[in-house]
C-alpha positions in Angstrom: -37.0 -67.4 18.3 -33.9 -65.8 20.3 -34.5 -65.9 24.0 -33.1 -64.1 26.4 -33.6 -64.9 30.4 -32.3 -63.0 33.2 -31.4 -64.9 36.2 -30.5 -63.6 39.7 -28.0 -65.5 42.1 -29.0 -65.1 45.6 -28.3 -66.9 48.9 -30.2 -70.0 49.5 -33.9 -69.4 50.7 -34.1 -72.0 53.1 -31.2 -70.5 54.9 -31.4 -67.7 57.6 -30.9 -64.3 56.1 -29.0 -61.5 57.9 -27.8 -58.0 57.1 -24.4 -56.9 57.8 -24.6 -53.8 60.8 -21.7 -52.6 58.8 -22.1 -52.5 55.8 -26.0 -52.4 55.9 -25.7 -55.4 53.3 -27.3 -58.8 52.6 -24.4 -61.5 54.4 -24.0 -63.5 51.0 -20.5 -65.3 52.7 -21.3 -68.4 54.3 -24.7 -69.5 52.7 -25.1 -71.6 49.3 -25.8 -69.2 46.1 -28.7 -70.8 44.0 -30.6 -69.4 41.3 -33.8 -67.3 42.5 -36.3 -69.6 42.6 -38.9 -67.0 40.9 -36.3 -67.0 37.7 -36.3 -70.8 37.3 -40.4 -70.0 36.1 -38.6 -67.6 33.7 -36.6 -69.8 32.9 -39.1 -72.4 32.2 -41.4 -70.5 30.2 -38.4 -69.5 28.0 -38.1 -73.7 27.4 -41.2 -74.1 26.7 -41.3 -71.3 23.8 -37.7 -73.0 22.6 -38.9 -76.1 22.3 -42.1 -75.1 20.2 -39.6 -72.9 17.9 -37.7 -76.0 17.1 -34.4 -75.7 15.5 -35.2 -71.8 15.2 -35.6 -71.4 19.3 -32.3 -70.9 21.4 -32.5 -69.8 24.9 -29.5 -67.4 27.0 -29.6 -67.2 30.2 -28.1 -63.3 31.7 -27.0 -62.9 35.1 -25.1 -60.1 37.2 -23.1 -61.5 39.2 -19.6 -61.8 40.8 -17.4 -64.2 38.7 -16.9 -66.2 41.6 -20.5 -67.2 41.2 -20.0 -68.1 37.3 -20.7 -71.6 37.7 -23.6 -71.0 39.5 -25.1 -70.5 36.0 -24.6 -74.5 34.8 -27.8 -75.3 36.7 -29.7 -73.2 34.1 -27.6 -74.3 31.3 -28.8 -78.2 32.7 -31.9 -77.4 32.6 -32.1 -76.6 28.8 -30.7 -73.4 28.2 -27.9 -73.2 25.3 -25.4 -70.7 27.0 -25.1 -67.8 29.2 -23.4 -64.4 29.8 -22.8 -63.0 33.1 -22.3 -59.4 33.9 -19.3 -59.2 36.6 -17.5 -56.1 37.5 -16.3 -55.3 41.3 -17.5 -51.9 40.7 -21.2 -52.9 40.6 -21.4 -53.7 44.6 -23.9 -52.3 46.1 -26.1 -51.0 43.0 -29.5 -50.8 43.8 -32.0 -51.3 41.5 -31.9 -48.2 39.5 -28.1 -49.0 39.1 -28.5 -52.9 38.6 -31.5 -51.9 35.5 -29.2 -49.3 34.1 -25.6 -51.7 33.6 -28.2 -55.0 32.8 -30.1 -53.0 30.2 -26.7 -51.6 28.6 -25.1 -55.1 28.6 -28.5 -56.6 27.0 -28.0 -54.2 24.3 -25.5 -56.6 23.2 -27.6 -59.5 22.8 -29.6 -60.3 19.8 -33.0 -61.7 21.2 -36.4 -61.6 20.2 -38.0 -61.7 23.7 -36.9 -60.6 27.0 -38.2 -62.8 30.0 -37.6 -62.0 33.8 -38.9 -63.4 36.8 -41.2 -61.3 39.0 -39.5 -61.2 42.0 -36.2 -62.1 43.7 -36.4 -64.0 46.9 -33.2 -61.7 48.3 -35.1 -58.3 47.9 -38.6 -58.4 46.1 -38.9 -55.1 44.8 -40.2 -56.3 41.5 -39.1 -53.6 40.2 -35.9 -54.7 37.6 -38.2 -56.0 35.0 -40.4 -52.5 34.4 -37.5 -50.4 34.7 -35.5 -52.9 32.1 -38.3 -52.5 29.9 -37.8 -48.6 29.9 -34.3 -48.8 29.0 -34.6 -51.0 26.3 -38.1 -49.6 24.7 -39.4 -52.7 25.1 -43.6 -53.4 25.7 -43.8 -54.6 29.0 -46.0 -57.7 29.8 -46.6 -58.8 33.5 -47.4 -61.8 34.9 -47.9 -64.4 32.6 -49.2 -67.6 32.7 -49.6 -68.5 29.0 -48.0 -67.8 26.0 -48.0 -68.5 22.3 -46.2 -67.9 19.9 -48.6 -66.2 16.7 -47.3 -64.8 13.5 -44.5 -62.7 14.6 -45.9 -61.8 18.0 -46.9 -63.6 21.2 -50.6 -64.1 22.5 -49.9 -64.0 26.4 -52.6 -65.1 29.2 -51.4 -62.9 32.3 -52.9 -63.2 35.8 -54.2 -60.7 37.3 -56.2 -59.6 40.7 -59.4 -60.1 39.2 -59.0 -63.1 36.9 -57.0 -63.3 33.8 -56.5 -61.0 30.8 -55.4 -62.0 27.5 -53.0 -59.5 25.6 -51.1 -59.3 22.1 -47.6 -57.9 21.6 -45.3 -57.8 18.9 -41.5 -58.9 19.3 -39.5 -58.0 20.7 -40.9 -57.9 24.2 -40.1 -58.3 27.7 -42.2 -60.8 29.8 -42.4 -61.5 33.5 -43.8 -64.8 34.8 -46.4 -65.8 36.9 -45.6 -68.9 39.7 -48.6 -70.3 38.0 -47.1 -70.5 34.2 -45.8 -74.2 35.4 -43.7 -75.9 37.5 -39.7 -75.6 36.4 -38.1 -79.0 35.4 -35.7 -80.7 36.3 -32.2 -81.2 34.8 -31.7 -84.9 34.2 -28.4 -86.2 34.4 -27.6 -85.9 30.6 -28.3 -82.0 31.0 -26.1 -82.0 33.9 -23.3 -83.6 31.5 -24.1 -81.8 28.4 -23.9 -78.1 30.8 -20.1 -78.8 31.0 -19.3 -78.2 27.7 -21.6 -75.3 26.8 -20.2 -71.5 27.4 -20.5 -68.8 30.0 -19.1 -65.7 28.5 -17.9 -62.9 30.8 -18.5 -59.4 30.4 -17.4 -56.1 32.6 -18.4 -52.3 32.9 -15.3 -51.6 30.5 -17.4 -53.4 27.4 -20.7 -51.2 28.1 -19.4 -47.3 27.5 -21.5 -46.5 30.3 -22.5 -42.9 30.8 -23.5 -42.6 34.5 -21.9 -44.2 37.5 -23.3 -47.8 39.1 -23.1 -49.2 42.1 -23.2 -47.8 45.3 -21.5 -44.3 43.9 -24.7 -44.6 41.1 -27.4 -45.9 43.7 -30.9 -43.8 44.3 -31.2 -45.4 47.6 -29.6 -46.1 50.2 -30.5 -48.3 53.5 -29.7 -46.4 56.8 -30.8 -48.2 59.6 -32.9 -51.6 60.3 -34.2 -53.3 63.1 -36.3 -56.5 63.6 -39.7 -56.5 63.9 -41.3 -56.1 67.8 -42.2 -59.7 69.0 -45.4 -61.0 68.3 -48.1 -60.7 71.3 -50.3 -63.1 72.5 -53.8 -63.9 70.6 -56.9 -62.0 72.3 -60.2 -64.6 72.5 -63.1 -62.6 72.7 -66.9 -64.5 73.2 -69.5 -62.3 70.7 -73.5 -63.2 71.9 -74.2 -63.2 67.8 -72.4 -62.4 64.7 -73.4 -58.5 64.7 -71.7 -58.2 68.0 -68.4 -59.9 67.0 -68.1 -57.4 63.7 -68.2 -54.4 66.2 -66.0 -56.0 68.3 -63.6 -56.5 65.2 -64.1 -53.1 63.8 -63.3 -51.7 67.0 -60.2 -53.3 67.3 -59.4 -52.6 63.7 -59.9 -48.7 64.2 -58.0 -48.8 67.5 -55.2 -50.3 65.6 -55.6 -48.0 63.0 -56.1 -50.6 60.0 -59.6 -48.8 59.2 
């Protein structure tokens, strides 16, 4: 089985986050790239399906990115994945997620893979919106949140979690998948990894290798962000003594429809 995983570089999440006035961009300068921590679960699951595969699995790792981020990318290739490509072009600053779907879904075009996996989120922006609109570029069945899968004659039996439980689902190949923070906890690279990531390949591709058709970018972006602010400081708590527990639920629904929450 040919694996593909896409994998987003963003600032470190422990680190304090701030937004150019300027430019109206995330500051990236100054704080430690790490993979998203939401892909590293992607990144896992696609492991875990290599490993099953045997000699027949192999596991790329994707990733748009500036090539001054390149290796960035060995920490996946420690862990266990067998190379990667990375998507860098100065022309893709500032594509939103229309734009970033459109040039990732051209460049996977180029890959031969049997399954798609993507993480559900990204700790920079959280949309969660890449992976469905990937999946509508490619023509690929789209499977959400998954905490199982297996591997079944050709297709892949997947557990996904949902609101109300869990749902079991059947697709054939190829597909795209996005995991669920509950498929497993990503390993480790061990220090033979970490050795062995030296010597495997990152290949390098730019906007000149896809043929595109429609601008990307901020020139190709839907959306654009026009003004922030932070959030109003928090006020202090209200304590308020109810005589039983019907009395306390009209005092919270009150306060709930003067807030306008109900």
């Amino acid at each position: 089985m040919k694996i593909v995983v896409t994998v987003k570089l963003v600032p470190d999440p422990s680190a304090e986050k701030k937004i150019d006035p300027q430019t109206k961009r995330l500051v990236r300068t100054g704080v430690e790239t790490v993979l998203n921590p939401y892909d590293e679960y992607a990144l896992e699951a696609g492991l875990t399906l290599k490993e099953r595969a045997g000699a027949q699995g192999r596991v790329t790792v994707f990733s748009m990115a500036p090539e001054s981020l390149k290796e960035t990318l060995r920490k996946a290739l420690a862990m266990g994945a067998d190379d990667a490509v990375l998507l860098a072009d100065p022309a893709l600053e500032g594509s939103d997620v229309w734009a970033t779907a459109y040039a990732v879904a051209a460049a996977l075009r180029k890959l031969d893979f049997d399954l798609l996996i993507v993480g559900g989120l990204t700790d920079d922006s959280s949309t969660g919106a890449v992976p469905g609109a990937l999946a509508e570029h490619l023509g690929l069945p789209c499977i959400t949140n998954a905490r199982k899968i297996d591997a079944v004659d050709g297709a892949l039996e997947v557990e996904r979690e949902t609101d109300a439980g869990y749902q079991t689902v059947r697709t054939p190949l190829p597909a795209l998948l996005t995991t669920a923070l509950t498929f497993g906890e990503p390993r480790y690279a061990s220090l033979k990894g970490i050795m062995g990531a030296k010597k495997k390949t990152i290949a390098t591709t730019a906007l000149a290798d896809l043929a595109l058709e429609l601008p990307v970018g901020a020139a190709g972006s839907k959306t654009q962000l026009r003004s922030f602010a932070p959030p109003a400081p928090r006020g202090k708590g209200r304590a308020v003594e109810a005589a039983d527990g019907a009395a306390g639920a009209r005092t919270i629904f009150e306060f709930l429809r003067e807030k306008k929450l109900v």
